[in-house]
N, C-alpha and C positions, 0 to 999 in steps of 0.2 A: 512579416506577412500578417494579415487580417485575415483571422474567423468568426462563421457566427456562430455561436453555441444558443443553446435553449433557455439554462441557466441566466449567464453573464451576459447573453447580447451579442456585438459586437468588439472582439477581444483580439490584442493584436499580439501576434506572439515571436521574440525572438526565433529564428531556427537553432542556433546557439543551446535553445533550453527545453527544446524537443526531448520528450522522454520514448524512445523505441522499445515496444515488445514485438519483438520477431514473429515470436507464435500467439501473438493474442494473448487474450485474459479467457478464462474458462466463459463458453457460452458467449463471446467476443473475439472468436477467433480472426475477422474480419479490420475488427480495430487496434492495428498496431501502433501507432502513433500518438503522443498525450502531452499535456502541459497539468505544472499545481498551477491552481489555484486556491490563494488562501487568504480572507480578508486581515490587513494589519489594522490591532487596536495598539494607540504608543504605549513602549515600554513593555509588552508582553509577547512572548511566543505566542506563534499560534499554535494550536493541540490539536488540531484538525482541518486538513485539506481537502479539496475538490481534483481528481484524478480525470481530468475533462479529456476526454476522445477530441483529435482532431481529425478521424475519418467520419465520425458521425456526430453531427450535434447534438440529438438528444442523448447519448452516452456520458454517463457522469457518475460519477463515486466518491460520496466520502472515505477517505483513508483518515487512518492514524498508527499513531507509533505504540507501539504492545505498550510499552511501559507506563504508558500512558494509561492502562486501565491495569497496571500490575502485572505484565505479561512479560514474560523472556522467551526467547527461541533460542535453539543449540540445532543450528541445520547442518548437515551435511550436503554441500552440494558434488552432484556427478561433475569427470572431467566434460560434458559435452555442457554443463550448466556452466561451469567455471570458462569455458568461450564464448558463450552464447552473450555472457555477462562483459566479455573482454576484462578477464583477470590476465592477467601474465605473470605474477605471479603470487605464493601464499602472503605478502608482504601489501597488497593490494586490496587488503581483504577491511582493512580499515575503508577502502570509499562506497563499503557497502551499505543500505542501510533496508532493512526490513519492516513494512507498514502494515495493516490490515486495514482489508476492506470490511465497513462497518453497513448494517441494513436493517430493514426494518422491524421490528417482531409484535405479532398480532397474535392476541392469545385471547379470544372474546371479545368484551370492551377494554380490554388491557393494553396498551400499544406502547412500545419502548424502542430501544434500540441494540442492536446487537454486534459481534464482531466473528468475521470469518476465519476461526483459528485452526481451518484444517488447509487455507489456503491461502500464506500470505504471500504479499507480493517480497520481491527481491531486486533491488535499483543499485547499481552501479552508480554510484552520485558524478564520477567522473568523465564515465565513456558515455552515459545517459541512455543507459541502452538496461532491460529489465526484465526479468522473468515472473510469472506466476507458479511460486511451489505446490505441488501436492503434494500434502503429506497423507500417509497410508493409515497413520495411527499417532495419536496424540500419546503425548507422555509428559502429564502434568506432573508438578511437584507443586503440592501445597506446603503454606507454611502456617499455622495458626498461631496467633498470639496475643495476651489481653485476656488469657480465659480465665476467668474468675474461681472457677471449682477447676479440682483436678479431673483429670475422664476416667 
């Protein structure tokens, strides 16, 4: 099937590799429906994708993988999350994979980029089917090291 997105154009998309979120993305409730997109350069993963809405075309999102910026999550998901995801069972739990949505941050003339770590997304890689977590409360653990003096 052929869509047009804002982004990309004219972009043809397996149905095969349709990513479903049932309930929408926060403030996206409307768009359930999505493809990556992710430019290949040879010989290198890419570290970051486009989370392109197919119900809307200007809906687009950089994703990326936490670890990708030093980031681990330990979720607990609800039994109505573990359906919605189509797990059957704890064994299933490997075709998960967790991404964060990344945006923009404007601090003055200061502009960088940020990631949304109170709400990452959650993808079944095999049923294609994806939740948006919210979590109530971070619980970071840092780790420091390389410090030259003792604290």
């Amino acid at each position: 099937m052929k869509v047009e997105t804002f982004l990309f154009g004219s972009v043809e998309v397996d149905p095969a590799q349709i990513i479903e979120f049932p309930q929408g993305l926060v403030s996206f409730e409307n768009d359930k429906r999505f493809m990556l997109i992710h430019e290949t350069n040879v010989g290198q993963q890419p570290v970051s994708f486009t989370l392109q809405s197919l119900d809307s075309p200007h809906v687009a999102f950089q994703i990326i993988e936490p670890a990708a910026l030093g980031f681990t999550y330990e979720l607990e998901l609800s039994d109505a999350e573990t359906v919605q995801l189509g797990l059957a069972s704890p064994a299933d739990v490997g075709d998960v994979v967790v991404l964060m949505i990344l945006f923009k941050q404007e601090n003055g003339a200061t502009v960088g980029v940020g990631a949304n770590l109170r709400a990452p997304l959650v993808i079944n890689t095999k049923t294609r089917r994806g939740l948006q977590k919210l979590l109530p409360k971070l619980r970071p653990s840092v780790v420091l090291s390389n410090l030259s003096a003792a604290a």
